[in-house]
ROLO-71717 format. One record per residue (C-alpha): residue number from 1; x negated, y, z. Coordinates in Angstrom, 1 decimal. Example, Ala and Ser with C-alpha at 12.3 -4.5 7.8 and 13.67 -1.06 7.14 Angstrom:
BEGIN
+-------+--------+--------+--------+
! gukol !      x !      y !      z !
+-------+--------+--------+--------+
!     1 !  -12.3 !   -4.5 !    7.8 !
!     2 !  -13.7 !   -1.1 !    7.1 !
+-------+--------+--------+--------+
END
This chain:
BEGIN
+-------+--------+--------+--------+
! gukol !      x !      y !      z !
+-------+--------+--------+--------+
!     1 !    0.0 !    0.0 !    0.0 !
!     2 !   -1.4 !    3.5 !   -1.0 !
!     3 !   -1.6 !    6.6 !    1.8 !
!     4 !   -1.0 !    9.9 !    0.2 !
!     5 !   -1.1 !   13.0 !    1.7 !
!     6 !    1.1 !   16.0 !    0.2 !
!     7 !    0.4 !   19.0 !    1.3 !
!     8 !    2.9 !   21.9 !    1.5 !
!     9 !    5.7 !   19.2 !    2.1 !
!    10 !    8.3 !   20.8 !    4.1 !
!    11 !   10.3 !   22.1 !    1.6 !
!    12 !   10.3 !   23.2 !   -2.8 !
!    13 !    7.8 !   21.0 !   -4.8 !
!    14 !    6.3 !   19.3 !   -1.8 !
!    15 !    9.1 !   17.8 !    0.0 !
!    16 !   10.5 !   16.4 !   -3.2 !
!    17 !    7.0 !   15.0 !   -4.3 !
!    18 !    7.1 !   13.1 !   -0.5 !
!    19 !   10.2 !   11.8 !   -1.0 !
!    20 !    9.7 !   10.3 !   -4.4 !
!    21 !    6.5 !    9.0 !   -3.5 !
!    22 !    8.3 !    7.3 !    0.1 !
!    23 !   10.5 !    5.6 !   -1.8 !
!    24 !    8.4 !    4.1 !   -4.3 !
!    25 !    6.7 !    2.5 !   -1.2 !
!    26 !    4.2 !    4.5 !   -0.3 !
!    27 !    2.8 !    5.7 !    3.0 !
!    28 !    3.1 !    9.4 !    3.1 !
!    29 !    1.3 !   12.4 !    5.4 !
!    30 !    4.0 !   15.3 !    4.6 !
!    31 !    1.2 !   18.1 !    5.6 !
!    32 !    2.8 !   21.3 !    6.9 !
!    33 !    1.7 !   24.2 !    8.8 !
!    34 !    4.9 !   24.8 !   10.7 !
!    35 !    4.7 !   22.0 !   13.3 !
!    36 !    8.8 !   22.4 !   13.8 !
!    37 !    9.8 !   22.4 !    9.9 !
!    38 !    6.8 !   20.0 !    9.0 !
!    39 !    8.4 !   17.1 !   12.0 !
!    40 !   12.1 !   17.8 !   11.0 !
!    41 !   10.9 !   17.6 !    7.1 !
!    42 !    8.8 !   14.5 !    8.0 !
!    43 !   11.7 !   12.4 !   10.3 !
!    44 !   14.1 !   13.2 !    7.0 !
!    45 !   11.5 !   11.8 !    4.6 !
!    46 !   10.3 !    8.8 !    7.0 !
!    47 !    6.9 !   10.1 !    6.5 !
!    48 !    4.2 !   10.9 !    9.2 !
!    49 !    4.0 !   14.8 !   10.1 !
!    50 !    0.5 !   16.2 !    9.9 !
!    51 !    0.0 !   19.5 !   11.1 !
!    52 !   -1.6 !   21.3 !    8.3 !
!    53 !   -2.9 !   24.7 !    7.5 !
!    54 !   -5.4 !   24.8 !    4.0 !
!    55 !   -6.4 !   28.6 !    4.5 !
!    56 !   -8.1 !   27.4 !    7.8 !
!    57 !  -11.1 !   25.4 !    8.5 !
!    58 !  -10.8 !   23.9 !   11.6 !
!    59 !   -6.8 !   22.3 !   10.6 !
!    60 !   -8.0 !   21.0 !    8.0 !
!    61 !  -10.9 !   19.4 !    9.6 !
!    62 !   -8.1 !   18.1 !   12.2 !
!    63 !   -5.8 !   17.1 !   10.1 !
!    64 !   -8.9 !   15.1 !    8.0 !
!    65 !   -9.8 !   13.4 !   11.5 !
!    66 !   -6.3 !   12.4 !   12.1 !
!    67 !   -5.9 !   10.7 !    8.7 !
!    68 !   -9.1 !    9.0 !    9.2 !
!    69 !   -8.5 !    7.6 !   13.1 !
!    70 !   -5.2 !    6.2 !   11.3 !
!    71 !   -6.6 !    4.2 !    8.6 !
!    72 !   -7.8 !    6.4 !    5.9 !
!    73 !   -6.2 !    8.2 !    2.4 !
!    74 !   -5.8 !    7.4 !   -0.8 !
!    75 !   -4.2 !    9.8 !   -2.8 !
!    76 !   -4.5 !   13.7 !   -1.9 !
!    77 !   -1.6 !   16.1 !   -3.5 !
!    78 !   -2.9 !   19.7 !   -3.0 !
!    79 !    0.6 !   21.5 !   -3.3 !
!    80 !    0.3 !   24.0 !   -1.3 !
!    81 !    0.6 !   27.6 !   -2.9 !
!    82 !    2.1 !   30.6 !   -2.5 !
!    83 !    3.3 !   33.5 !   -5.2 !
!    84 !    3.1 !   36.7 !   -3.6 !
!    85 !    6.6 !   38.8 !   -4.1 !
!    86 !    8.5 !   42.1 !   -3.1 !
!    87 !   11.2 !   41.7 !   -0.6 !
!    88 !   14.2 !   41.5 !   -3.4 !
!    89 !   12.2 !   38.9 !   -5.1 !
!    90 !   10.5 !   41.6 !   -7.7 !
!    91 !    7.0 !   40.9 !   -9.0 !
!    92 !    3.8 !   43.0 !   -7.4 !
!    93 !    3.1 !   46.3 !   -9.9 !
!    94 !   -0.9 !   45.9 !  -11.3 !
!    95 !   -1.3 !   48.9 !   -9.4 !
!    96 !   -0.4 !   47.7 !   -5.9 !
!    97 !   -2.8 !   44.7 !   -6.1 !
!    98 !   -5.1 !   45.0 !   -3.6 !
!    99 !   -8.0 !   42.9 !   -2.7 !
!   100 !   -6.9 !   42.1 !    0.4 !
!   101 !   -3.3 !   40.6 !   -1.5 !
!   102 !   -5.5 !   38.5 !   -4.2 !
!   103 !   -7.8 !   37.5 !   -1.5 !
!   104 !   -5.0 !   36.2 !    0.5 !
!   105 !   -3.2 !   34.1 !   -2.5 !
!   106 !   -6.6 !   32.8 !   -3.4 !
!   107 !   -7.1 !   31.6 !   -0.1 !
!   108 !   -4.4 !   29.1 !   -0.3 !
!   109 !   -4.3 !   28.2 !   -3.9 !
!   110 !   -7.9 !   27.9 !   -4.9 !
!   111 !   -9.9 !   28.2 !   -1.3 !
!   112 !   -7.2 !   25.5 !    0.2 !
!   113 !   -7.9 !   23.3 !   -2.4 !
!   114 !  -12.2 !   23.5 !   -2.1 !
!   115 !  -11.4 !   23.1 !    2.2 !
!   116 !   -8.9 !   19.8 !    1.6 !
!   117 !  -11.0 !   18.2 !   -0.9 !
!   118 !  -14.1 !   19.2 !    1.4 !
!   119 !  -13.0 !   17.6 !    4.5 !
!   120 !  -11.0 !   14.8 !    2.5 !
!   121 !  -13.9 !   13.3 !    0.3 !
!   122 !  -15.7 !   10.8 !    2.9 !
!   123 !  -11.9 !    9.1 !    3.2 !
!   124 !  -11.3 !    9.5 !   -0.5 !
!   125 !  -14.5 !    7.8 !   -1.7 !
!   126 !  -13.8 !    4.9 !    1.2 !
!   127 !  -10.5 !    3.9 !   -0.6 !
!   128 !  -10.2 !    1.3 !   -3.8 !
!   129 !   -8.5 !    4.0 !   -6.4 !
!   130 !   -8.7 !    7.1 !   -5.2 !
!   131 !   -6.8 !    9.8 !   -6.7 !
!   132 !   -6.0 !   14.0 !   -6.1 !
!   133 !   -3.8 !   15.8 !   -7.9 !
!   134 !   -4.0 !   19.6 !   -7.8 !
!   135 !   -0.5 !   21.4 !   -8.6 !
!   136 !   -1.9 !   24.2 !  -11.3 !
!   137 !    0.9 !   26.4 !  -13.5 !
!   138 !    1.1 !   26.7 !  -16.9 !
!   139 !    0.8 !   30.4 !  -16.1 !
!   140 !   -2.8 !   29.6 !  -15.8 !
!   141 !   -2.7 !   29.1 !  -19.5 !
!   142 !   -4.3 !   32.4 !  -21.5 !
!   143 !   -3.3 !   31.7 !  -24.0 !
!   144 !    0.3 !   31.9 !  -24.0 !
!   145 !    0.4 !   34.8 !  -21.3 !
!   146 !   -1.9 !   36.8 !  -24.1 !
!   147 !    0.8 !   35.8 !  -26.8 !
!   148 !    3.6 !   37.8 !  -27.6 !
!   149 !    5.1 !   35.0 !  -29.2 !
!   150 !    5.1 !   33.0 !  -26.2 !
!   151 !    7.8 !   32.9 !  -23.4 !
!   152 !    5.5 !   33.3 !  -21.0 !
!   153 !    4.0 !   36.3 !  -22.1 !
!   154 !    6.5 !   38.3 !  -20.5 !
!   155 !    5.2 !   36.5 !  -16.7 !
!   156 !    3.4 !   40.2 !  -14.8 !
!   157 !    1.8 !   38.9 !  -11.8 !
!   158 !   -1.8 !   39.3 !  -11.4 !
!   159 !   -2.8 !   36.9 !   -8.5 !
!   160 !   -1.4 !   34.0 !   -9.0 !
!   161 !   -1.9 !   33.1 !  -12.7 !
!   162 !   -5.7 !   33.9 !  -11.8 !
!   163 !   -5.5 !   31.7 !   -8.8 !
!   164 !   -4.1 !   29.3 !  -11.1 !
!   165 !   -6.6 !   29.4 !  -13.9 !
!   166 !   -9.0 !   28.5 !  -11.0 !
!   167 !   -7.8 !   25.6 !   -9.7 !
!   168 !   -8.2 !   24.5 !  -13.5 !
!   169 !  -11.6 !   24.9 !  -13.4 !
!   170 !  -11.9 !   23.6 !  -10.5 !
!   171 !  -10.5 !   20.5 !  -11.1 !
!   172 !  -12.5 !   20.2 !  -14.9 !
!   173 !  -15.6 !   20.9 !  -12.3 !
!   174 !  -14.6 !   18.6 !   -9.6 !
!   175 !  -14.0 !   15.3 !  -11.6 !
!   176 !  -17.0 !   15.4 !  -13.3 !
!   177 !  -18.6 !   15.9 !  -10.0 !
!   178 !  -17.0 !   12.8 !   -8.9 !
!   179 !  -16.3 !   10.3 !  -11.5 !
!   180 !  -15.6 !    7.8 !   -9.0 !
!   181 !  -12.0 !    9.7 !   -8.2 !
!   182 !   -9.3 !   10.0 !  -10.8 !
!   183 !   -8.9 !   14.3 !  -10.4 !
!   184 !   -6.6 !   16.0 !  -12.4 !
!   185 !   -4.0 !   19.0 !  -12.7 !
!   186 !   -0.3 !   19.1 !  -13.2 !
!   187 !    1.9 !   21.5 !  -14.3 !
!   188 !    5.3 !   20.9 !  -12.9 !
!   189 !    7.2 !   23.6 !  -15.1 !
!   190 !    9.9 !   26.6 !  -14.5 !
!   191 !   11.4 !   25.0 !  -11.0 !
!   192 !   13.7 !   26.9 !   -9.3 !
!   193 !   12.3 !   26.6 !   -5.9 !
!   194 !   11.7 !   29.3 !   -3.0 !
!   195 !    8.6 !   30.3 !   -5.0 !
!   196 !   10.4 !   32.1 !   -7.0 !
!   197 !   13.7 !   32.6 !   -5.5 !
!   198 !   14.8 !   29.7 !   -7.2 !
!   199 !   14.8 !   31.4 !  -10.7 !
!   200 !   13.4 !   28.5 !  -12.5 !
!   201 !   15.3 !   26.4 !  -15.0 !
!   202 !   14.2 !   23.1 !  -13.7 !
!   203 !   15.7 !   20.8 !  -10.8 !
!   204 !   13.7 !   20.0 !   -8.0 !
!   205 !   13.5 !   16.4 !   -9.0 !
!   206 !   12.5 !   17.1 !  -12.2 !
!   207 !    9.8 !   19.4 !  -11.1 !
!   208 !    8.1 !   17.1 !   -9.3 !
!   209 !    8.1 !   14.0 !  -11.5 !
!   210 !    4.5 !   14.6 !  -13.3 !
!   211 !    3.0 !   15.0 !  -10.0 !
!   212 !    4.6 !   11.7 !   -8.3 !
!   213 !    3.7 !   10.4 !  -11.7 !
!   214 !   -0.2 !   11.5 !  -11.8 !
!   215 !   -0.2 !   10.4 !   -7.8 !
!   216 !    0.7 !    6.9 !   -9.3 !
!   217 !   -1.6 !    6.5 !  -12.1 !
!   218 !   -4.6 !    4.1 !  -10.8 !
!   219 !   -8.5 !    3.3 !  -10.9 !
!   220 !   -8.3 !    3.1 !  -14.7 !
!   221 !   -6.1 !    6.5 !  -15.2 !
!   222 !   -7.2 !    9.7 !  -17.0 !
!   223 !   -9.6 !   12.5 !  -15.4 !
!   224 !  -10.3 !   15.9 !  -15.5 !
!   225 !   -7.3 !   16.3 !  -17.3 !
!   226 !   -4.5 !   19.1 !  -17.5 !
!   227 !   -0.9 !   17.0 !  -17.6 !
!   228 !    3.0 !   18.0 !  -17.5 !
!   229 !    6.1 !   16.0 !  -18.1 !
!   230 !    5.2 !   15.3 !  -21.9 !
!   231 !    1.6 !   14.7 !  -21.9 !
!   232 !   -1.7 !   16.5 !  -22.0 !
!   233 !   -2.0 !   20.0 !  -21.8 !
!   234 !   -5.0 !   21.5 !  -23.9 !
!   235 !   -7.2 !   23.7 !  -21.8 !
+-------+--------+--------+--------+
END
């Protein structure tokens, strides 16, 4: 039976991707910083709560020391990520991006990621077919947000496509690094979760099928590769 740890699991994406992944037989860590949401979210998933915060060092070396005590990990999901937003849900002007706003988005979607895969590696490389999966965006895509043509051309925010864009690299960087672990990106699509006040197209369940999917795919599976619901994604 494979472990697999999902971070950002009490709710959107997350919760969805530990619930698929439960019921397929799996054991599951549904990681949350919120100890009160991340226990009620974990009792309704039958998964095991792990308190979880990837912006700081000494959680996630925690949290890595709990996994191990307990038998180890397989799989790691990193999920967690946050889309920084005006109160009614309005996108950040260019002009009122500050430093101290990027730095705090890159913190959990690109410096999370380096800390979890960090303090996760020794368990990773100790399992049979290890696997992580980083949630990325096809907003990190410059192609189609330089496009006119393209329906995402019209998508403003500064931070987080750029936050994005790195956790590409990232993972291009980080399987080659370790060819031993199967590393790749998803891109879930336009879900309509709390992310973005629940705008997107997509149904939950539908959002989080590629990453349950790529969670799933084995020693022999693909890496260093950019994936969503119909395939490959070009870099």
């Amino acid at each position: 039976m494979t472990t697999i740890l999902v971070t950002g699991a009490n709710k959107g994406l997350g919760f969805e991707t530990a619930r698929q992944l439960v019921a397929a037989g799996h054991t599951v860590y549904a990681g949350a910083r919120d100890a009160e949401r991340g226990r009620r979210a974990a009792d309704e998933l039958g998964a095991r709560f792990l308190l979880l915060d990837v912006t700081d060092d000494a959680s996630v070396t925690a949290a890595a020391q709990q996994v191990a005590a307990e038998g180890g990990l397989d799989v790691l999901v990193n999920n967690a990520g946050i889309e920084p937003r005006q109160a009614d849900g309005g996108f950040i002007p260019a002009a009122e991006v500050s430093a101290d706003l990027a730095h705090r988005v890159f913190d959990t979607n690109v410096f999370g990621h380096i800390r979890m895969l960090h303090a996760f590696l020794p368990l990773l490389q100790r399992s049979a077919a290890p696997a992580v999966v980083n949630v990325g965006s096809g907003a990190s895509l410059m192609r189609e947000l330089s496009n006119p043509e393209s329906p995402a051309h019209f998508y403003p925010d500064i931070t987080y496509p750029a936050s994005k864009a790195a956790v590409s690299m990232l993972t291009v960087q980080y399987a080659k690094a370790y060819p031993g672990i199967r590393i790749n990106a998803v891109d879930p699509g336009f879900t309509a979760t709390d992310l973005n006040f629940h705008a997107g197209h997509q149904t939950i369940e539908q959002g989080a099928e590629i990453i349950v999917r790529m969670a799933q795919i084995g020693p022999d599976g693909p890496s260093g590769g950019f994936f969503d619901a119909r395939g490959v994604i070009p870099w």
